[in-house]
C-alpha positions in Angstrom: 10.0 -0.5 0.4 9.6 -4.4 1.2 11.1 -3.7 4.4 8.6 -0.7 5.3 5.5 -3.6 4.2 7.9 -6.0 6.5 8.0 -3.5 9.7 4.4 -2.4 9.5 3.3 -6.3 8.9 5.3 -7.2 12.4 3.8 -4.5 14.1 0.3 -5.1 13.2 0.5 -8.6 13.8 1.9 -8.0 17.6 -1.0 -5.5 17.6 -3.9 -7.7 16.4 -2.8 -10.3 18.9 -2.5 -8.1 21.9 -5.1 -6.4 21.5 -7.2 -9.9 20.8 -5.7 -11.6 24.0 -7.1 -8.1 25.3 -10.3 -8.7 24.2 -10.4 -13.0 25.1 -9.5 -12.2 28.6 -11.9 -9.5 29.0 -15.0 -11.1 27.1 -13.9 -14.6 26.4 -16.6 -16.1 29.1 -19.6 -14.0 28.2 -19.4 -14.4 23.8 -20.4 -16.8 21.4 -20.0 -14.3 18.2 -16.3 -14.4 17.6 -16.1 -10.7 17.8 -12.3 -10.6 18.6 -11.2 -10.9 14.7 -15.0 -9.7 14.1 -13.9 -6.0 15.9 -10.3 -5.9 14.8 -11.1 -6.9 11.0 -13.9 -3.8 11.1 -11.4 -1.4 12.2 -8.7 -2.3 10.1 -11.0 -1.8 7.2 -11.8 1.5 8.6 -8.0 2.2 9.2 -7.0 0.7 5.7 -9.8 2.9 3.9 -8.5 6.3 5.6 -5.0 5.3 4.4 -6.1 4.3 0.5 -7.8 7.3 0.1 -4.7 9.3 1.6 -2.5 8.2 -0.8 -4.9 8.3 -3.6 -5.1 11.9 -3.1 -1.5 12.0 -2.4 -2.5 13.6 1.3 0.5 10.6 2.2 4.1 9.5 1.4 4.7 6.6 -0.6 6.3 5.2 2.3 3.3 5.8 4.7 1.2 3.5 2.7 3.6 0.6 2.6 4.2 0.7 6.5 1.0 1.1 7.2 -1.5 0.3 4.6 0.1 -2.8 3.2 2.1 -3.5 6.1 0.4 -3.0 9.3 -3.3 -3.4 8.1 -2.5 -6.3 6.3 -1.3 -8.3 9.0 -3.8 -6.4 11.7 -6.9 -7.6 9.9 -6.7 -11.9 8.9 -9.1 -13.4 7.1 -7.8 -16.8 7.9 -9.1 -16.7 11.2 -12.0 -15.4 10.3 -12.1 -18.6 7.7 -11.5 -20.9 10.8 -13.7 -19.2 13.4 -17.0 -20.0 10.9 -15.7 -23.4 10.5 -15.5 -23.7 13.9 -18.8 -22.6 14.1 -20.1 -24.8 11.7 -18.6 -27.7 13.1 -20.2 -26.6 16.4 -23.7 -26.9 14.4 -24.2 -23.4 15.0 -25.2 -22.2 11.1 -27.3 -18.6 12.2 -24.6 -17.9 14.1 -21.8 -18.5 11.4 -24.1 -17.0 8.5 -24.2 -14.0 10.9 -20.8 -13.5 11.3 -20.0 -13.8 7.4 -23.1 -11.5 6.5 -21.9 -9.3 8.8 -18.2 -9.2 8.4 -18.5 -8.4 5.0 -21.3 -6.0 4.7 -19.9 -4.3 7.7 -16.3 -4.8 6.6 -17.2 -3.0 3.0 -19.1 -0.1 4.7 -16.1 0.7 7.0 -13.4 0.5 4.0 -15.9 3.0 2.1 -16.5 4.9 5.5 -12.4 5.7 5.6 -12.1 6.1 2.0 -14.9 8.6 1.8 -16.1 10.2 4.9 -12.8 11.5 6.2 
């Protein structure tokens, strides 16, 4: 199974920073609000919700959840950047717009686990 988590963790990092140099190039001139990790941490949560309460039900295969649960979501979604970004942004004096981001992440990050778990 460690390989599956291995796998799944390679591809979601490649996928979280793809699809965040995605997002820099496209929006990287016109943001303040770090909403590269904001975005991808939100839908991982959503993604990693679906998948818990999958294989809580036993709707998935053992192996599904470790490639893809474990794996994949836990390298797509990183909470170190999102530690370093609200330094960052702290540093940069800019304290309503780093309380924003951590209020937000969070509360929003919690009702989009609960969202996958429960709503689909």
């Amino acid at each position: 199974m460690i390989w599956l988590v291995g796998i799944g963790g390679s591809i979601g990092a490649v996928v979280r920073y793809l699809f965040g140099q995605w997002m820099t190039n496209r929006f990287s001139n016109k943001l303040t609000f770090p909403f590269n990790t904001w975005i991808i941490n939100l839908s991982g949560s959503l993604l990693l919700g679906l998948l818990a309460n999958m294989y809580v039900e036993k709707e998935i295969n053992d192996w599904i959840w470790y490639f893809f649960g474990i794996g994949f979501c836990g390298a797509y979604t990183t909470f170190s950047t999102f530690g370093m970004e609200v330094i960052t942004l702290l540093q940069a004096k800019n304290l309503r717009l780093a309380v924003s981001y951590i209020v937000t992440s969070i509360i929003l990050g919690l009702l989009f686990a609960a969202g996958g778990y429960f709503l689909f």
